[in-house]
C-alpha positions in Angstrom: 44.6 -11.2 50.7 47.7 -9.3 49.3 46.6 -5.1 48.1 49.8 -4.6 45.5 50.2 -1.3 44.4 51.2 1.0 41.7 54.7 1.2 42.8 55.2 -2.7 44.1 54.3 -2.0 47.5 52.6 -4.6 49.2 50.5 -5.8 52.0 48.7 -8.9 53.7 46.2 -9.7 55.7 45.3 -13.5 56.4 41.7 -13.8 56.4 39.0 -16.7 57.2 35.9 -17.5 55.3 34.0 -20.9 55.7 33.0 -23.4 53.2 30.4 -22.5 51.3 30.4 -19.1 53.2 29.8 -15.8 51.1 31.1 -12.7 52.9 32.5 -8.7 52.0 35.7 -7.5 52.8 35.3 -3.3 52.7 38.9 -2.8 51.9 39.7 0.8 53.9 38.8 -1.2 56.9 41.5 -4.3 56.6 43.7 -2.2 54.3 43.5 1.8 55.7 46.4 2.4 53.3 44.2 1.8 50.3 42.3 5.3 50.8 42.9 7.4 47.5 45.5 4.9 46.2 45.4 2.5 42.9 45.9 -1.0 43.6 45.2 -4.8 42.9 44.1 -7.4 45.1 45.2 -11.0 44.8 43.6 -13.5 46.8 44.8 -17.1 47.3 43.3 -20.0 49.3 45.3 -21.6 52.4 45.0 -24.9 50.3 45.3 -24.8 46.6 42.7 -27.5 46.3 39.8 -25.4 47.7 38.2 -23.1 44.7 37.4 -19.6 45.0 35.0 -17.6 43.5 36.2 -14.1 44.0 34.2 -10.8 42.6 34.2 -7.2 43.1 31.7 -4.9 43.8 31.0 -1.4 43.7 28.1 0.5 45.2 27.0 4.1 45.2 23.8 6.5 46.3 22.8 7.8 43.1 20.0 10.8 43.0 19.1 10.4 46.9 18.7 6.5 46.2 20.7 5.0 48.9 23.0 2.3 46.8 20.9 3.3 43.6 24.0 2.4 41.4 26.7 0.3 41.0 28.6 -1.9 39.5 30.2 -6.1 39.9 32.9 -7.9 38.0 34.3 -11.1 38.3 38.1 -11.7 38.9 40.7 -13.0 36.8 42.2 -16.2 38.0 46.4 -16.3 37.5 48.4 -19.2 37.0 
């Protein structure tokens, strides 16, 4: 994973996920630098044959509800 921000910083962390593993990446923790920041996230696979399916999610306590609300979205693939 690559966090690019506003200015064209960047950073990179190499990451493992098996095959046909699903798993969450909470991004303070492998990218501190993130905190109260803007960025984007690119992610690539070690070989360009394996496929991806890459999403972002977004939860929140809402009204003493403990993750009561929130929000997914798939990512864009680039070329």
């Amino acid at each position: 994973m690559t966090v690019v921000f506003e200015d064209g910083v960047t950073e990179t962390q190499r990451v493992a996920v098996g095959a046909n593993a699903r798993t969450t990446f909470r991004m303070r923790d492998w990218f501190p630098s993130t905190s109260g920041r803007r960025y984007g996230v690119v992610v690539e696979a070690a070989n360009p044959a394996m496929q991806l399916v890459v999403e972002r999610a977004n939860y929140n306590s809402a009204e003493g509800d403990f993750w009561g609300a929130g929000a997914n979205a798939l990512a864009t693939r680039l070329r």
